[in-house]
N, C-alpha and C positions, 0 to 999 in steps of 0.2 A: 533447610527452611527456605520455601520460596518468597523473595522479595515482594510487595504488597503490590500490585497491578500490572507484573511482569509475567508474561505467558513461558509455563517452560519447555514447552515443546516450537512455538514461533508458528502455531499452524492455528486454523479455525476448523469446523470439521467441513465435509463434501455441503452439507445441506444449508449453512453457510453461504458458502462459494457459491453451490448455484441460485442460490437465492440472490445474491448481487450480480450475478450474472446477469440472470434475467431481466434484472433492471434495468444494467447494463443497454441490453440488447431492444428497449424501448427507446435509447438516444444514440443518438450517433456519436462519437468517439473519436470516429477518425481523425488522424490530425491533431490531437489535444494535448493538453500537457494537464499530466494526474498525479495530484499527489495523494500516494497510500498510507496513512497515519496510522502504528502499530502496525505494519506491512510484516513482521518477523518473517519469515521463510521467502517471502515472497513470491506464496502462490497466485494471492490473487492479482499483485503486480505482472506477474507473466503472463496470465490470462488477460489483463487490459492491454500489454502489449500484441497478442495475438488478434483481438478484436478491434486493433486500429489503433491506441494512442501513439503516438509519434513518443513523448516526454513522460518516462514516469518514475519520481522521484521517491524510495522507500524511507520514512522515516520510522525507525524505534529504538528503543534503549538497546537492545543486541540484535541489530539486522544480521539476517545470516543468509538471503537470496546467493545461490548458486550460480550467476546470472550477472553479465557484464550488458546485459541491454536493459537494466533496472539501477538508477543511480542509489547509492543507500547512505543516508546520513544515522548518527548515532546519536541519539540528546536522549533527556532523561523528558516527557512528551507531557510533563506536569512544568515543566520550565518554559522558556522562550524558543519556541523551534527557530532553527538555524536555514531557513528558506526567506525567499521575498514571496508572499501574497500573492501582488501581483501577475506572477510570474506562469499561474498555473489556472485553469479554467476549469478543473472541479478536484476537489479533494474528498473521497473516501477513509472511512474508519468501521470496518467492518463488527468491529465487539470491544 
């Protein structure tokens, strides 16, 4: 029985992704620090690191990114996420 807003695969589909993408690809990024909220797999964190951010921070209840250039905290993302604010200059939540 799947847990109540917990994804079980950690992924969103392609049409998704490139739909953020694209957005993506109307601001500059370079240099940023991004935090992915529900990032699971961390596709789409891989793909903001390719397209320029310097800092990107995966939060989800079971981060599972394959990926040592994506930091991954774990909270349950209806609680107090475990980051500073401050710290980050745009935050994503793809679904």
């Amino acid at each position: 029985m799947a847990k109540c807003g917990v994804q079980e695969e950690g992924k969103s589909s392609n049409i998704i992704y490139s739909m953020a993408i694209r957005a993506v690809q109307l601001e500059k990024i370079s240099g940023e620090s991004i935090l992915d909220v529900g990032g699971g797999a961390g596709e789409f964190s891989n793909k903001l690191i390719k397209r320029g951010a310097e800092d990107v921070t995966l939060l989800d209840y079971a981060p599972s990114a394959q990926t040592e250039a994506v930091e991954q905290k774990q909270c349950d993302l209806n609680q107090r996420w475990p980051v500073e604010s401050e710290r980050y200059d745009r935050a994503f939540a793809l679904e």
